[in-house]
N, C-alpha and C positions, 0 to 999 in steps of 0.2 A: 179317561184314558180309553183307548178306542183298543176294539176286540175284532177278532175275525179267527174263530179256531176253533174245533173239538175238542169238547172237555167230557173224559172219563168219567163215571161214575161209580165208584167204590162200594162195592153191597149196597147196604141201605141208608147208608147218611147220604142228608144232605148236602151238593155243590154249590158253591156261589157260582152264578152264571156272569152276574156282572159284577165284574171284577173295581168298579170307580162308582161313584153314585149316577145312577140313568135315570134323573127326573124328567128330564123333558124328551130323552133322547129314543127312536123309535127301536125296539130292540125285535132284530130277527132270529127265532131258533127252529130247528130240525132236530126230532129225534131221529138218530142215523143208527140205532141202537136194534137189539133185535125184540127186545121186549118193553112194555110200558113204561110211560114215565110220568112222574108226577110233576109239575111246576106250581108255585108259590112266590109271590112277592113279601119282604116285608117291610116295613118303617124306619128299621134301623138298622145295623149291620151285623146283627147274631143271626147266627143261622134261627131257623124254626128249630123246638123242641124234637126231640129225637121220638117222641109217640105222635105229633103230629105227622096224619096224614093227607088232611087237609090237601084241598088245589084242584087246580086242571088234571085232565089225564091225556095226554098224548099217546097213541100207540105210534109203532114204527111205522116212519113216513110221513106223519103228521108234521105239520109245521102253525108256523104263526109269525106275524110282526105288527107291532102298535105299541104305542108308550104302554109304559108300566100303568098310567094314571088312567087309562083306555082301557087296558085289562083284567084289571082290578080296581074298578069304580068304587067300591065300601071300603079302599084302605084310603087315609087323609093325603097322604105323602109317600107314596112306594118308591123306595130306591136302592132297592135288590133283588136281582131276582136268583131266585136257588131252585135245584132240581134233585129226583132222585129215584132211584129204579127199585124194584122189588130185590134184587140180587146184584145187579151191575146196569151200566148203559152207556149210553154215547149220546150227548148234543150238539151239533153244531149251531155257534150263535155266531152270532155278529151286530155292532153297534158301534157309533161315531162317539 
């Protein structure tokens, strides 16, 4: 299912970014937020553990687009991606 929107980020859990499995699909995001964010992929469709901190760090402005499987080369099958701010955030993604 294909995405194009701002997704909030709630204190500190983690957000599903993509919302269908994105294996092959090149997925674009924007942290549009005013503080860091963290991104993570992972293999199956739970979120990451709530003490992982693990991932990328985006500050505001940053952006990104490339498969999950380009992004995170050392996971076997990535087909989720989730995000999440120290207090709150904002990403804008988008993906076919």
């Amino acid at each position: 299912m294909a995405r194009n929107e701002a997704v909030t980020l709630t204190g500190s859990i983690w957000t599903e970014l993509s919302d269908a499995e994105t294996i092959a699909a090149e997925v674009a995001f924007q942290n549009i937020g005013g503080g860091d964010v963290t991104i993570l992929a992972t293999t199956g469709t739970s979120a990451p553990a709530a003490t992982v901190w693990d991932g990328f760090i985006y500050s505001p402005g940053e952006a990104d687009a490339r498969t999950l499987a380009v992004m995170f080369p050392g996971l076997t099958t990535p087909i989720r991606l989730w995000a999440r701010g120290r207090n709150s955030g904002k990403v804008m993604v988008s993906y076919a």
